[in-house]
C-alpha positions as CSV (number, residue, x, y, z in Angstrom):
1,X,0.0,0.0,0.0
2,X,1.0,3.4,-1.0
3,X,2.7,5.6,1.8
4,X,1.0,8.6,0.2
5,X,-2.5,9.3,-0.9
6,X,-3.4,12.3,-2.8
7,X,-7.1,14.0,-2.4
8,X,-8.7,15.9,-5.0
9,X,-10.5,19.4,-4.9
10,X,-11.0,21.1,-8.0
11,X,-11.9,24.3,-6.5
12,X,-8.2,24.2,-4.6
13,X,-6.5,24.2,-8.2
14,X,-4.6,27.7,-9.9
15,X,-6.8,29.3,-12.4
16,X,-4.8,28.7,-15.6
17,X,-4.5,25.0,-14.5
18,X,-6.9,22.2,-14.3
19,X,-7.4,19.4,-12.3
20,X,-6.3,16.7,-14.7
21,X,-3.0,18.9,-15.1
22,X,-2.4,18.8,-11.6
23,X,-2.9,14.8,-11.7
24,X,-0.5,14.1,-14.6
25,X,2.1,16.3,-12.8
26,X,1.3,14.1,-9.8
27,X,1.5,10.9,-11.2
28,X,4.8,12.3,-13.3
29,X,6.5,12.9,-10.2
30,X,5.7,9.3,-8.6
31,X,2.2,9.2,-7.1
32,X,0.6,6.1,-7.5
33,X,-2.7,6.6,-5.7
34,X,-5.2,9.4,-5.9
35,X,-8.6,9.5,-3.8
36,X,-11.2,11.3,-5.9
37,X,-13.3,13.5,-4.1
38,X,-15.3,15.7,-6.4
39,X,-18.4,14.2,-4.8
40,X,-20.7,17.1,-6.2
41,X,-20.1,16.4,-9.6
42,X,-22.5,13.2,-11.1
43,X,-20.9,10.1,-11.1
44,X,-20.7,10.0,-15.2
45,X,-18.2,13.3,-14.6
46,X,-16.4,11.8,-11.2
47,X,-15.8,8.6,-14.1
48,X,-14.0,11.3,-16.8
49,X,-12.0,11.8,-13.9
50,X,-11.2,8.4,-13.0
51,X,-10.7,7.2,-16.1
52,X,-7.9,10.3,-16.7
53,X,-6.3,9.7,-13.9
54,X,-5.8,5.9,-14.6
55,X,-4.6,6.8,-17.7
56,X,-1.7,8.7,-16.0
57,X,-1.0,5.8,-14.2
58,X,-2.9,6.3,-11.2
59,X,-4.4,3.8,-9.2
60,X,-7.9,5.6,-8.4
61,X,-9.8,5.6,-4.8
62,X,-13.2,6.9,-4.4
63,X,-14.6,9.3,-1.8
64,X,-18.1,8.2,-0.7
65,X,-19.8,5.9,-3.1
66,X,-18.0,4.0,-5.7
67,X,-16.7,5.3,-9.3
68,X,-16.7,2.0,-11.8
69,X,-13.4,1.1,-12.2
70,X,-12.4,2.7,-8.9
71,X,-9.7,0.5,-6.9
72,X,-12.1,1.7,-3.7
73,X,-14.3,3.5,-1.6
74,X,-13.3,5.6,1.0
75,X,-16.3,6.4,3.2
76,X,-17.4,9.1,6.3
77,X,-17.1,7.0,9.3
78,X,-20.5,6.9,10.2
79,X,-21.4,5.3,5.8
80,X,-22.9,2.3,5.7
81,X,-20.4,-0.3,3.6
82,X,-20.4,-0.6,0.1
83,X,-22.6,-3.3,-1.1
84,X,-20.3,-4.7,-3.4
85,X,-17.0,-6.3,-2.0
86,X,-14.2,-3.6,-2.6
87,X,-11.4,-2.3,-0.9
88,X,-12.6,0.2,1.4
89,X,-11.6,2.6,3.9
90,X,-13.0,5.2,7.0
91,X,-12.1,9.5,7.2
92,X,-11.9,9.1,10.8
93,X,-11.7,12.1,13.4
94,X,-10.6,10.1,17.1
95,X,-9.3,6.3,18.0
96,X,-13.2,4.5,18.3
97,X,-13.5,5.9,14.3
98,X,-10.8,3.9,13.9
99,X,-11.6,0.7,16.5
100,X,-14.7,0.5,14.8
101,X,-13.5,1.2,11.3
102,X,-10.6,-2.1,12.2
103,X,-13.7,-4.0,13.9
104,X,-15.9,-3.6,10.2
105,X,-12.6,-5.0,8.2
106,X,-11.8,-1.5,6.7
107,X,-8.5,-1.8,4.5
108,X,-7.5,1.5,5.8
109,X,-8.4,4.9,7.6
110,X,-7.8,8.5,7.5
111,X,-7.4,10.4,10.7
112,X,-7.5,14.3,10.9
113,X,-6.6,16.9,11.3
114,X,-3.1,16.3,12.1
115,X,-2.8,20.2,11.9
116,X,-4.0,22.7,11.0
117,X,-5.7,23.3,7.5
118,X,-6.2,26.0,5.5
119,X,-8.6,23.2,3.2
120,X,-11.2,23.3,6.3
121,X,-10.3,26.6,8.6
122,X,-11.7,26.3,11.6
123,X,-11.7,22.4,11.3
124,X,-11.3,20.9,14.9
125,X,-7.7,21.6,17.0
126,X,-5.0,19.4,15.9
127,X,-5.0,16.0,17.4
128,X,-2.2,14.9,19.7
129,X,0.6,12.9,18.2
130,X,-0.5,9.8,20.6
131,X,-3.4,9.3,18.4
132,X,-1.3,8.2,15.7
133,X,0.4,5.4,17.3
134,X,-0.4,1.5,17.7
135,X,-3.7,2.0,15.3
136,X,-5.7,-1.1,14.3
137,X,-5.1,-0.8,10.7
138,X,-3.1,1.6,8.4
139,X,-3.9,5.1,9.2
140,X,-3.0,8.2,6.7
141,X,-2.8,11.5,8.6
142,X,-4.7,14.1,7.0
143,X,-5.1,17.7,7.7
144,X,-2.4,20.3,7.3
145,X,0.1,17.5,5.7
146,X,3.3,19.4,4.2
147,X,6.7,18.5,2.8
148,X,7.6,20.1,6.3
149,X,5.7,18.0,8.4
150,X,5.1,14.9,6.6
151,X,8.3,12.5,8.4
152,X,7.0,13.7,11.6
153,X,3.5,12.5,10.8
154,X,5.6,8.9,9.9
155,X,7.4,9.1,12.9
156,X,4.0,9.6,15.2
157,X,2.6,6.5,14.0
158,X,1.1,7.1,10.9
159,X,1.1,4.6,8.2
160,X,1.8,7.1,5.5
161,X,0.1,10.7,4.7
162,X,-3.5,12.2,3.1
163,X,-2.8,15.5,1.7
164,X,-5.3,17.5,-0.6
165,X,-4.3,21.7,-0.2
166,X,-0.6,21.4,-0.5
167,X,-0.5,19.6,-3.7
168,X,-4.0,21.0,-5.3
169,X,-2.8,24.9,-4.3
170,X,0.7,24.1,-5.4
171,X,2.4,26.6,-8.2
172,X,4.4,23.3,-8.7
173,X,2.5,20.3,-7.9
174,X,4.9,17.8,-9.1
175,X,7.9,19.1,-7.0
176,X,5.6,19.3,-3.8
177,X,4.7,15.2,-5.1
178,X,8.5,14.7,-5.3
179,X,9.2,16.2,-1.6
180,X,6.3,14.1,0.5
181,X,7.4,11.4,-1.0
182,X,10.9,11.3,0.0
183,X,9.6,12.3,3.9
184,X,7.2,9.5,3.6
185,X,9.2,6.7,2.5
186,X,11.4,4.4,4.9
């Protein structure tokens, strides 16, 4: 499993750029997984998406229902489960999330906000470090993720890093890909 998981938000990206530029550059710079949010858009536009983003070599993940051809779900915690067997993970926001996310067989989990965000201002104070260690499963901080910040994230407990703003905002998206990468991986 991928040490780094990339969120989408159109709405974060540069005018002049487009979403599907910011993927390529992504995936050109070594991401492998993407979790597609865009959960306003219909699901014949969130399977455009998808289907672009595979294309650049990107294994695809999607938030809250499923996207055909999707390599998963990733659902609020409180979701019911996807009706069809598929990898599937929680957005978590404390540890019984996460017990009960491990207790349903969830693949994985997100836990946020590490820190603060300027995606969701006002989102919740940062959780403590401690709530990163010993999970049940593989948990992905999310919230506030940087280059910066990324290896400490690691070194809490976290099984690798969610991070939407920093890459979706970026100037440069594939040299902010590059960096979390190298702080992410052992």
């Amino acid at each position: 499993m991928t040490r780094l998981l990339v969120l989408t938000d159109r709405a974060q990206v540069p005018a002049g750029r487009s979403l599907r530029d910011v993927l390529a550059a992504a995936a050109d710079a070594g991401l492998r997984t993407v979790l597609l949010r865009e959960v306003d858009l219909p699901d014949d536009e969130r399977a455009k998406i998808a289907d672009h983003a595979r294309t650049a070599g990107l294994e695809v993940v999607a938030a809250h229902r499923p996207v055909p051809g999707c390599a998963g779900v990733h659902l609020p915690a409180d979701a019911p489960l996807p009706a069809v067997a598929t990898r599937w993970g929680r957005s978590c926001h404390h540890r019984a999330e996460l017990a009960a996310a491990a207790a349903e067989g969830a693949w994985w989990a997100t836990l946020s906000p590490y820190a603060r965000t300027e995606s969701k201002p006002g989102h919740g104070p940062p959780l403590p470090a401690s709530a990163f260690a010993g999970a049940p499963l593989p948990v992905f901080a999310l919230g506030g993720i940087t280059p910066a910040n990324a290896a400490a994230a690691r070194s809490a407990g976290a099984y690798g890093v969610a991070v939407m703003g920093a890459v979706m905002r970026a100037d440069d998206p594939a040299s902010v890909v590059a960096a979390l990468l190298r702080e992410v991986h052992p």
